[in-house]
Structures are given as C-alpha cells and as structure tokens.
C-alpha positions in Angstrom: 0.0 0.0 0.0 2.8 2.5 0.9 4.3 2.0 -2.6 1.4 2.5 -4.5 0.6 5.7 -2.3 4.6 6.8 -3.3 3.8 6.2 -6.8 0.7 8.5 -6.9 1.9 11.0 -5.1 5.0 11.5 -7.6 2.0 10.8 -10.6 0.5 13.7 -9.1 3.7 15.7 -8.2 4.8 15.4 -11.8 1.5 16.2 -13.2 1.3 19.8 -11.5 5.1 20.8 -11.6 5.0 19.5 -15.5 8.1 17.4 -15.1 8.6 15.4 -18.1 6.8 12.0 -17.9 9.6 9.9 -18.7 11.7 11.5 -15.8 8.9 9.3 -13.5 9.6 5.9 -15.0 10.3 3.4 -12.2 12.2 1.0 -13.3 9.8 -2.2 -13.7 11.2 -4.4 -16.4 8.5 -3.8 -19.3 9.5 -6.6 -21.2 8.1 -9.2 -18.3 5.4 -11.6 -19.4 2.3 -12.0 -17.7 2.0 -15.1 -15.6 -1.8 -15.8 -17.0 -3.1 -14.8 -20.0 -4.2 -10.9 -20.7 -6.8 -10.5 -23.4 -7.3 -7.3 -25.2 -9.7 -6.7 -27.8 -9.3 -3.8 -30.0 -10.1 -2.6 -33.4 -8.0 -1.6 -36.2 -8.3 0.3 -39.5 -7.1 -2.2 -42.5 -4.2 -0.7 -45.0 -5.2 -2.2 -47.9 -1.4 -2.7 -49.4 -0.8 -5.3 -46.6 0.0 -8.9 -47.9 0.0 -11.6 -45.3 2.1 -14.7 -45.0 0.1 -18.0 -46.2 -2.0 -18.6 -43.1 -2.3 -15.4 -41.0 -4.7 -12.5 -41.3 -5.6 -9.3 -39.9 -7.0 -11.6 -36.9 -4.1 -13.7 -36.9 -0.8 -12.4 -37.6 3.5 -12.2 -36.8 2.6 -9.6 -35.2 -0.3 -10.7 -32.4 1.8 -14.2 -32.0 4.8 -12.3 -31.0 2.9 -10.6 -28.3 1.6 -13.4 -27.4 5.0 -15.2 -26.8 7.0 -12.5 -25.4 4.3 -10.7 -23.1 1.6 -13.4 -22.9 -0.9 -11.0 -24.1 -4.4 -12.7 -27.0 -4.7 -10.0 -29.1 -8.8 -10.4 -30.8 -10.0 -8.2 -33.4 -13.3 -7.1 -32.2 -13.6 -5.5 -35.6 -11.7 -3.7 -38.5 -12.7 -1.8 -41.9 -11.0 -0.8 -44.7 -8.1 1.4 -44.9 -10.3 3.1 -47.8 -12.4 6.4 -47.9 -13.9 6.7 -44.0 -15.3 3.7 -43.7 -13.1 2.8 -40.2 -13.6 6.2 -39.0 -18.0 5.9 -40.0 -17.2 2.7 -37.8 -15.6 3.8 -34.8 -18.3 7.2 -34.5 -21.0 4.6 -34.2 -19.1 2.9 -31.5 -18.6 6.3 -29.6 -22.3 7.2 -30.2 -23.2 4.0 -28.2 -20.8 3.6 -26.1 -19.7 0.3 -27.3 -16.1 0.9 -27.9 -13.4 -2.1 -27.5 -10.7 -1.8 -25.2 -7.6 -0.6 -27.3 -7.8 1.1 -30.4 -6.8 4.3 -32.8 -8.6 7.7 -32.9 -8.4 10.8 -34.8 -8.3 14.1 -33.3 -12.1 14.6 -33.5 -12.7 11.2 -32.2 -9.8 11.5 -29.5 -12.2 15.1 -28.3 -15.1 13.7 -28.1 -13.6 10.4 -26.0 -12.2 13.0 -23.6 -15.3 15.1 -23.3 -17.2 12.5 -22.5 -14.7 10.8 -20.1 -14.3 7.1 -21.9 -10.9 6.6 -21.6 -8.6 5.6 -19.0 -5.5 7.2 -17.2 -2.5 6.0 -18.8 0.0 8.1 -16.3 0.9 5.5 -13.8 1.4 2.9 -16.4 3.5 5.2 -18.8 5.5 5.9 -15.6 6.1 2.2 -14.7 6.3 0.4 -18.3 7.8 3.2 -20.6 10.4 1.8 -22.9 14.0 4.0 -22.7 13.1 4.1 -26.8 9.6 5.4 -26.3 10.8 8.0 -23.4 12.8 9.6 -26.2 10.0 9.8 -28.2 7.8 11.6 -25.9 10.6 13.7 -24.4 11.6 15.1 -28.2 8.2 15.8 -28.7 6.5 17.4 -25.9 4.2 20.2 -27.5 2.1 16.7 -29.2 2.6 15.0 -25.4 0.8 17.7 -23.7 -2.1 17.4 -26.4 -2.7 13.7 -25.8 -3.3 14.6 -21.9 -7.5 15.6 -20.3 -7.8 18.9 -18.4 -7.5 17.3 -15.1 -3.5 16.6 -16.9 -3.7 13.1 -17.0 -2.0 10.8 -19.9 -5.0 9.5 -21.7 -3.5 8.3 -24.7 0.0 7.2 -26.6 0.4 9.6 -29.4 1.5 8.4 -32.4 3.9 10.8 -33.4 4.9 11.8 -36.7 7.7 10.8 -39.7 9.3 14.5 -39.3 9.0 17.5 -40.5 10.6 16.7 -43.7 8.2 14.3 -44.5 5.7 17.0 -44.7 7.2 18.4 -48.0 5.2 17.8 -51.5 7.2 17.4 -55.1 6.5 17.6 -58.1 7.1 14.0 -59.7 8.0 13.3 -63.5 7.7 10.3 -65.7 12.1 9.4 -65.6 11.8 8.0 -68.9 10.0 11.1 -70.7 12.3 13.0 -68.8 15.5 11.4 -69.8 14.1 11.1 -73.3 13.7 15.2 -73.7 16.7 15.8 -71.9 14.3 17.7 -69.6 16.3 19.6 -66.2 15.3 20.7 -63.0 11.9 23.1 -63.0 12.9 26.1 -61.3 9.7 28.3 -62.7 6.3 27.7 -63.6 6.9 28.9 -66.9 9.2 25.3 -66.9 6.5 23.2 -65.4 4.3 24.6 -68.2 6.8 23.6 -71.0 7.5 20.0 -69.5 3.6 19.5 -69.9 3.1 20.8 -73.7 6.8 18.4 -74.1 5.1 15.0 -72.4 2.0 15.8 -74.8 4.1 16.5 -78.3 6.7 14.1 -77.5 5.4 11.1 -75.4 1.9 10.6 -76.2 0.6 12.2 -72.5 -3.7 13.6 -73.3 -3.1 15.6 -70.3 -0.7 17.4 -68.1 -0.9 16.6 -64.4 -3.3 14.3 -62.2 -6.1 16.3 -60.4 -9.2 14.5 -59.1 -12.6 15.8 -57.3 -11.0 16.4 -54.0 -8.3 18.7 -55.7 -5.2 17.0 -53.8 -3.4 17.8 -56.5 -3.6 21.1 -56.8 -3.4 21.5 -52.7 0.0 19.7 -52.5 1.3 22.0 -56.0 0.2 25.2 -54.0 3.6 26.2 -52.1 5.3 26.6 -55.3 2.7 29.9 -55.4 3.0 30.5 -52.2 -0.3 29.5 -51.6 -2.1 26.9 -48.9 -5.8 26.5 -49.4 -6.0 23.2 -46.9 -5.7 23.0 -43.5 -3.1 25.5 -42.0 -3.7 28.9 -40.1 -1.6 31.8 -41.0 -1.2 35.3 -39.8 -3.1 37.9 -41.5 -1.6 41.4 -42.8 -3.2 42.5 -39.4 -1.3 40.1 -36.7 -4.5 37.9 -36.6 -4.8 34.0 -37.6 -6.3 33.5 -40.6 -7.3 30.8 -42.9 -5.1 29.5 -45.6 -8.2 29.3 -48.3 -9.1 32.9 -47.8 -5.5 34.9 -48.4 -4.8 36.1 -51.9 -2.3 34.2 -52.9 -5.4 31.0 -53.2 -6.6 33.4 -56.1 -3.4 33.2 -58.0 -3.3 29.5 -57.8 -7.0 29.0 -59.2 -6.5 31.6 -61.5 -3.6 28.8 -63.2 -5.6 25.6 -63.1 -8.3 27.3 -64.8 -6.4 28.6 -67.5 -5.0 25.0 -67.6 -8.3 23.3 -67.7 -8.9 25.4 -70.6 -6.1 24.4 -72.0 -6.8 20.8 -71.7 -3.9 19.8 -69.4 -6.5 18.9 -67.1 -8.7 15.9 -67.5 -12.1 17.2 -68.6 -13.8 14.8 -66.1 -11.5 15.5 -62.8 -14.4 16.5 -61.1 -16.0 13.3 -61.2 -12.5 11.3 -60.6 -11.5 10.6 -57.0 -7.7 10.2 -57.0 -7.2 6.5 -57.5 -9.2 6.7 -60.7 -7.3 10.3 -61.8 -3.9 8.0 -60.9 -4.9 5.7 -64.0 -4.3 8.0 -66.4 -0.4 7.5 -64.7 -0.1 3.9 -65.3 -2.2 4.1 -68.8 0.6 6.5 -70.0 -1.9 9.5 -70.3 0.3 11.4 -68.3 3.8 12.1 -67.1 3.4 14.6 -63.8 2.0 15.3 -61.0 2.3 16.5 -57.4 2.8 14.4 -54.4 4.5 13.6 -51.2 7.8 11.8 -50.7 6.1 8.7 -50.5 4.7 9.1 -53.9 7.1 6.9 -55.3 4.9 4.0 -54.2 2.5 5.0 -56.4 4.5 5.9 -58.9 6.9 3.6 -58.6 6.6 -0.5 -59.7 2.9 0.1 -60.2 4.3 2.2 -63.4 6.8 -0.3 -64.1 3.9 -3.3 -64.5 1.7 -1.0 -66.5 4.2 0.8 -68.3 7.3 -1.0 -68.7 10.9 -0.8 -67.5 12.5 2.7 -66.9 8.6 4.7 -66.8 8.6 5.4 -62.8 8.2 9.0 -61.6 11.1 10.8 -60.1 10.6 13.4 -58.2 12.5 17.4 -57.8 11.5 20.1 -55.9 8.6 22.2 -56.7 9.1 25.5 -58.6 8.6 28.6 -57.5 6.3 31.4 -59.2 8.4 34.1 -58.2 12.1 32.9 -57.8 11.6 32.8 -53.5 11.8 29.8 -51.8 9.2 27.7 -52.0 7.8 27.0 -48.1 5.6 24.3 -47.2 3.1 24.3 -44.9 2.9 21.8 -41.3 -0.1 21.8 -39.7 -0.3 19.8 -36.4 1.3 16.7 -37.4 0.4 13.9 -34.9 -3.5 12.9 -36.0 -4.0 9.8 -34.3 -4.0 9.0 -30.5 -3.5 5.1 -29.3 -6.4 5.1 -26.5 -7.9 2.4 -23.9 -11.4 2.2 -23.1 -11.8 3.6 -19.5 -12.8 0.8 -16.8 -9.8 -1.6 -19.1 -8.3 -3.6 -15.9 -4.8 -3.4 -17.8 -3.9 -0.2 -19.6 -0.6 -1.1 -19.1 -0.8 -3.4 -22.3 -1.2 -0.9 -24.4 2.2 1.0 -23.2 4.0 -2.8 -22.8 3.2 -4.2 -26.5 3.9 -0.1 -28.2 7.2 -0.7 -26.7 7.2 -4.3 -28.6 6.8 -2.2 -31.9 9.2 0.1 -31.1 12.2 -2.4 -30.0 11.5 -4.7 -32.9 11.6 -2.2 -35.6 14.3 0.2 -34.4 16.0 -1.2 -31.8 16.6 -5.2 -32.0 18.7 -4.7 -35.2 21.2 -2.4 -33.9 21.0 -4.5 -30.5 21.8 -7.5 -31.9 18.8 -9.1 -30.1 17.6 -9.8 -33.7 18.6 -10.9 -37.1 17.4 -9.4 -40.1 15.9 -11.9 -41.5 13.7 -12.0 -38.3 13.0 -8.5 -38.5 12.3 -7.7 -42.1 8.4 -9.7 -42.0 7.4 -7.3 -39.6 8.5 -4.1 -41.6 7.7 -5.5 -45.4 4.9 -5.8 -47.5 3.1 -2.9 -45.5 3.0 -5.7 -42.0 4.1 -2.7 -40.3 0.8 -0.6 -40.2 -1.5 -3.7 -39.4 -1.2 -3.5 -35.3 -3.8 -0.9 -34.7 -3.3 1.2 -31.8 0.2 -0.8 -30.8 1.9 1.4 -33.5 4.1 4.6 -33.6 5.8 6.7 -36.3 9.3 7.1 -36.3 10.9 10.5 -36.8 13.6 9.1 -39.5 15.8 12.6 -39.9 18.7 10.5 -39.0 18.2 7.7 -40.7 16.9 8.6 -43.7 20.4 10.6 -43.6 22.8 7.8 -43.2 20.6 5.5 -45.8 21.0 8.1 -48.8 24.8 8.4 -48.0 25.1 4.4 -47.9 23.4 4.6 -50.8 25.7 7.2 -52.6 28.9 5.2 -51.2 27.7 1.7 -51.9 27.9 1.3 -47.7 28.2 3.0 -44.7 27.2 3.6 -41.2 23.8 2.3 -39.9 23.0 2.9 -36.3 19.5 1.9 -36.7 16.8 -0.9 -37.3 14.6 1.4 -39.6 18.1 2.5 -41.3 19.6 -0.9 -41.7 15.8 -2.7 -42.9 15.8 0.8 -45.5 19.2 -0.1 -46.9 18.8 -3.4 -47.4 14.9 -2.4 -49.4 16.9 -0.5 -51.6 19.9 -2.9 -51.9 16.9 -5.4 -53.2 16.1 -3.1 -55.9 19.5 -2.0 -56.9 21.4 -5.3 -56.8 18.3 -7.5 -57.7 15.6 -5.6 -59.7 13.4 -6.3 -57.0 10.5 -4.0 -57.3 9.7 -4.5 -53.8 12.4 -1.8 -53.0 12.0 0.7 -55.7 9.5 2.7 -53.6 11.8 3.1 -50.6 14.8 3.7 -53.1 12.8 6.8 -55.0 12.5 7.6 -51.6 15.6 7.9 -49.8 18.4 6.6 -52.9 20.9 9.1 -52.6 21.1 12.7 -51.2 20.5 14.4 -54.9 18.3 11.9 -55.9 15.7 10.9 -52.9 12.6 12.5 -51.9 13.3 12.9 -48.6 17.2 13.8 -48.5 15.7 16.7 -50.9 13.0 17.7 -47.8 15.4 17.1 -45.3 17.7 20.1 -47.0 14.2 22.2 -47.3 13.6 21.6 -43.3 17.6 22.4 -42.3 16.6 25.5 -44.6 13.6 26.5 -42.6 11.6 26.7 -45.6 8.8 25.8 -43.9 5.7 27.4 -42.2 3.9 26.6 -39.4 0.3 26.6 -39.1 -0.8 28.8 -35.6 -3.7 26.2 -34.9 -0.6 23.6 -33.2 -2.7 21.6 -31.3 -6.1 20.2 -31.2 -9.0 22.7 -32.8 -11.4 24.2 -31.2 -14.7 22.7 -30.6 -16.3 24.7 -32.9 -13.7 23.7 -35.5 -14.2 20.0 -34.7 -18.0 20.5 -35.2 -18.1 21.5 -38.3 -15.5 19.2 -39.3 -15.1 19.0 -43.2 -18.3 21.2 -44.2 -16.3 24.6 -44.7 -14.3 22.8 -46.6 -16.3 20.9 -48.9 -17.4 24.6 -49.5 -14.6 25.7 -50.7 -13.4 22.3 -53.1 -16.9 22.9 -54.7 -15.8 26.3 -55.0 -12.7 26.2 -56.1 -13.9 23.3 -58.9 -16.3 25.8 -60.6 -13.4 28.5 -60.7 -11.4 26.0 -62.6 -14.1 24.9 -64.6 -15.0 28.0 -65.9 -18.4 27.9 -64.4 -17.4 31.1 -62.5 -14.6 33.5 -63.1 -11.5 34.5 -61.0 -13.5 36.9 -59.2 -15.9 34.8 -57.8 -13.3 34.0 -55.5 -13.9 37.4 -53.4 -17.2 35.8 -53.2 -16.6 32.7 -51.8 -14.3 33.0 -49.0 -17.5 35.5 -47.9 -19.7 32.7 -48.5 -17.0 30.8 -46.2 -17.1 33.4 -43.6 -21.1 33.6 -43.3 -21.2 29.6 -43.4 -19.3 29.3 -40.2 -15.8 30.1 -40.9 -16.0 33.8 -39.4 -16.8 31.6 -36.1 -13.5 29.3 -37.0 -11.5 32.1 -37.3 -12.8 34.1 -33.6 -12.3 30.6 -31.8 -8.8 29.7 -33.7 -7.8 33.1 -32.6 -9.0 32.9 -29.1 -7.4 30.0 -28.6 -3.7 30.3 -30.1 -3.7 34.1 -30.8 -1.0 36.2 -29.4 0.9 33.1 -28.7 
C-alpha cells in the first residue's frame, strides 16, 4: 500500500510541476510476461497494401503471436474496416455514439475530443511511468508540444500519441515520368513557366492527353500550392493585421486558381476530374496518359513498380522540388502533425498493455537490429509488405531525420554507417532493388536513394533551410472547428472546382471565401484566434 501511495503522489507531483513523464519511470522491467493470460480486444483500420504470409490474417498475424510469446498478451480483433475512404472512422463514431467501444484502439483528433469530453478513456500516467520503454521516453521527451495534447484537463496521460515521420516528410514534389524526362533531356523546373513547357513536351513528344493528375478532391492542386506560395488546406496563417487567418481565404489562393483554370482550358486537365477521386485520376499515370503530378515523398509508391507493370521498364516517376512562381523559396506548410492517438477504453483492468506491446513495436523495428537481439531476416516480415501498419493502436511513427540521412549516403557510397533498425531494414529495401531488380524496393529507393536523388534527402535540406511554415492552430482545434468538421471545406473544393471549370470566373473568388465566412468560418477564425492568438 505504501508504494502505490509513493507512486501516486509522484504521478501527481509530476503532473502539476510539468516534469517530463519519462523523468517518473520506475524501473519495472516492461519486457516481463504475464504469468496468466491478458486479453485485449481492440479494433483496427485495414491498410489495404498489406499482404500476409500463407496462413495469417488481420486476426491472426507475426505480429499478435509475438505478443503473445513475449508478453503473454491474445490480441482479438473485435472488428476492423478498410483502410479506404472513412469507412473505419463511419465505424468507430458509431461505437462512440453507443458507447460500445473495444478496449484498445486508434482515434483521430475529433474522435480523441469527443472520448475525452465524454470521459471514456482511462489514465495511462501511472502505467506510462512504470512500463515506458528507454526508446519510447525519447519519443515523448523530443516531442513534448504533441505529449501535452494527448493529456485531459485534469492533466492526466489518456493516450499514446502516435507521433509523426518529421517535418521533412511534410514536404510535396512535383514527380515526373524518368523516362519522358530522360528522353527530352528535360532539367530541373525552377519556374512555372518550366512546369508549363515539361507539360506541352510530355503531350508533343510522349503521347501524355493531359498534363498533371487532379481528381474531385483537388489533392493535387493542394499539394502543387507552395510553389505559389499559396495553402488552401488545413493550416492557419497570420493575416496582414497580426490575426490568424485561414489559408483558403488569403490572396495568394486566387493566384493559384487563376492557373488551373487557365490550364483546364487548355486541356492539361482531364475534362472529367471532377468526377475522378484520385485512384481513378492515378490511372491515367499507369495508362501513360500522363507524365506529372504532385505528391508527397512517398509518392514513389505510387508511382513507382505500379508504373513499371503498366508501363514497362525505366517509366517510374522521379521526383524534384517544386518551382517557384516568383524565384523565393518555396515554403511548405505543417499543420499539427500527430493525427492519431492510441487510447484504452476507460474501466480496461490493464492499460498497461497498451504501453507494454507499443514498446514491442518500437524495440522490434528500431532497436533489435542495432542491439543485436535480432537478425534481419527476423525482423524484415514485420516491416515489409506494409505488415508494419496492421497493429492498430500498438503502432508509432518514427521521426527518421537520422536515418533517412545515413541511408542516402550508404546509398551514394555503396555502404556505410547504420545505427538503426529502420536505417539498416531501409538499406537493405533499396539494396533489393538495386542489386536485384526487385521492385519490392524501388519505392523506398525513389525515396531515400541518394542525397541528390531521394525524396526525402531533398526535404530534409528544405527543413535544415527552414523553408517551412507553421500553421498557428498547433494543437487540437477548437470545438467549434471540430464540429463542423469538413463542411467549410467541402465549401470551398466545390468552389474552387467551378473556378477552374469555368463555371465562374476568377473573381468569384472574393465571393466565396464571404460565402465561407457567413457559413461558419467567421466563427473558426474568432475561436482559432482565441485559442492560439498572441501566442
């Protein structure tokens, strides 16, 4: 009794002095099986790349049998959907509406607000303090700002963030099609005039109908925005007047629309884009319809083998930084970038699992390698073939700055240091592609081959820059943000869609963002400012 009493009392003590919560770990040896058996039923959201050895399953897997040897914990999938659309997250609101949530499982920032609000998750302070991982410590002492999010008012832990990639994964590119490129003898764009003339040179020369992918949702246009300096999605900005903003409404939005629609009417848009969502615009990629388009780092999975199979050897997309409409650095915008918490179901006898099998992840994917507790044969099934983002809530994101560095200069040297798991399990992806034309590793190789040539090397060198802009919402929106959720805007897509149509002019721009204001976003904008203005 006296030691439980010790341990709340320096819970408590830590919780109002805002020590950092790893500085409370005691000690107890988290890797320690249970003596009987702990069940945990949880739900997950299905990536639908993941391919599964002969035999297991989303309910069955390397990964729930490993937990079950090393920490005696029966991992059973109450129920999963579809990594596609919002199916999982249509799912998991009906099990919040009723109350009928499992006891482990991963929620977005709306869902994560509305669990707190209405008090249906458990403490996870005491067991953070007792079962933390050194690994996982790191993690939540880097990242503290994100931390102090995933705690309720009273400041108790109520959920393991999931963290983020890093800032420079956070970047967009614009990718080309390397053989059209090579073909033309085609450089670097450093202008939007240049992006203009690689489009009119994939249709003249290579048989693209179209210029760049754009579908309903207008992702495409979104992620080419920064090179106009422009950010219509998502982030908060400060106004001419010192006041937060919305991204959609400042001028610079204008400017962008203004060149889509003079490129729709130039038919380097695909006359149907408004009825395409952006797996069916990606077609005209692998049908050879069309040679750019603007993406993340990881675009190179898309683009990547999928092109190969369709297209032939040689015809993935390579990717360069986006140009700039103006000769300025092109900044890209970060807006709060941890969107899932890991969260048990309040009344859960052992929350501790949660903390004990997240620390599983962690040491077998970054840790065991470089421990030697591991080979890497043992390790690669749990990080290939996607097996990596089937565990649900037991899953974190690594912030791969330093190994993404060491990777691309293996690469360029043909060897090198590795000082990680994630580092060494990269390498040896991209060996498996260079060494064996396995296409299994051309993805990760578009991504991280070589400091000139991979994605993220390239948006690791934008970050050390500081060519990038933080949004002012840093943290989870306002209520009133929350509740109207994607309405404002869907507002501003549909929008945006007739002013590259041509249904409406330029200057119905002016128009909308009033529309936007009226609709509900003049009450975004008060609340967003009341809560992180002047700050």
């Amino acid at each position: 009794m006296e030691k439980k009493v010790s341990r709340l009392v320096s819970v408590l003590l830590a919780v109002l002095m805002l020590v950092p919560i790893a500085a409370l770990a005691s000690g107890e040896d988290w890797w320690a099986p249970y003596e009987e058996t702990v069940t945990v039923r949880i739900a997950l959201e299905e990536p639908t790349n993941a391919s599964f050895a002969e035999g297991q399953s989303f309910a069955d897997n390397l990964w729930w049998r490993t937990f079950k040897e090393r920490f005696n914990v029966e991992v059973i999938v109450d129920w999963s959907a579809v990594g596609v659309g919002n199916e999982f997250e249509q799912k998991l609101n009906l099990a919040i509406a009723s109350q009928t949530i499992p006891d482990m499982f991963p929620a977005n920032r709306i869902q994560f607000a509305q669990l707190k609000a209405a008090d249906m998750l458990e403490d996870l302070t005491a067991a953070y303090a007792d079962y933390s991982s050194p690994s996982m410590q790191k993690m939540f002492d880097k990242y503290p700002e994100i931390v102090a999010t995933a705690k309720n008012d009273a400041g108790q832990l109520v959920a393991l963030p999931r963290f983020f990639y890093g800032y420079e994964t956070l970047t967009r590119f614009l990718w080309l099609r390397n053989d059209w490129v090579q073909a033309n003898g085609i450089e670097a764009p450093q202008s939007i005039e240049d992006l203009e003339a690689i489009m009119q040179t994939f249709i003249e020369n290579n048989g693209a109908k179209y210029g760049l992918v754009l579908d309903k949702d207008l992702w495409g246009m979104f992620r080419m925005a920064p090179a106009f300096h422009a950010y219509p999605r998502s982030i908060w900005l400060e106004g001419e007047d010192g006041k937060i903003v919305y991204g959609a409404t400042l001028p610079e939005v204008k400017t962008l629309l203004s060149y889509y629609a003079k490129w729709y009417a130039e038919g380097l848009i695909h006359p149907e884009f408004a009825n395409m969502n952006e797996e069916t615009a990606r077609q005209d990629a692998y049908n050879g319809l069309i040679g750019m388009v603007a993406g993340e780092n990881w675009s190179g999975w898309s683009y990547g083998s999928d092109m190969v199979n369709n297209q032939g050897d040689g015809t993935y997309f390579i990717s360069y930084n986006l140009p700039s409409i103006d000769g300025q650095p092109v900044y890209h915008a970060v807006e709060f970038p941890n969107g899932i918490y890991n969260v048990v179901r309040k009344g859960y006898e052992h929350p501790e699992v949660l903390v004990k099998l997240v620390n599983g992840y962690i040491d077998i994917l970054d840790d065991a390698l470089g421990a030697g507790t591991m080979t890497l044969d043992e390790v690669l099934p749990f990080n290939t073939n996607d097996m990596h983002h089937v565990t649900g809530p037991f899953k974190v994101e690594f912030d791969h700055y330093k190994d993404v560095t060491e990777v691309a200069n293996a690469v360029d040297n043909n060897g090198g240091p590795l000082t990680s798991g994630n580092a060494i399990l990269f390498y040896n992806e991209i060996r498996k592609w260079l060494d064996e034309g396995d296409l299994m590793g051309m993805g990760r190789w578009l991504q991280q081959g070589g400091q000139q040539f991979g994605s993220i090397p390239k948006a690791i060198r934008t970050v050390d820059a500081k060519e990038v802009i933080f949004s002012k919402m840093w943290g989870l929106a306002p209520d009133v943000v929350t509740n109207y959720g994607r309405t404002l805007d869907d507002l501003l897509v549909e929008g945006f869609t007739q002013i590259i149509m041509g249904v409406e002019d330029i200057d119905y721009f002016e128009t909308l963002i009033e529309n936007w204001y009226a609709a509900g976003g003049q009450e975004e904008t008060d609340a967003v400012n009341e809560m992180y203005g002047a700050k």
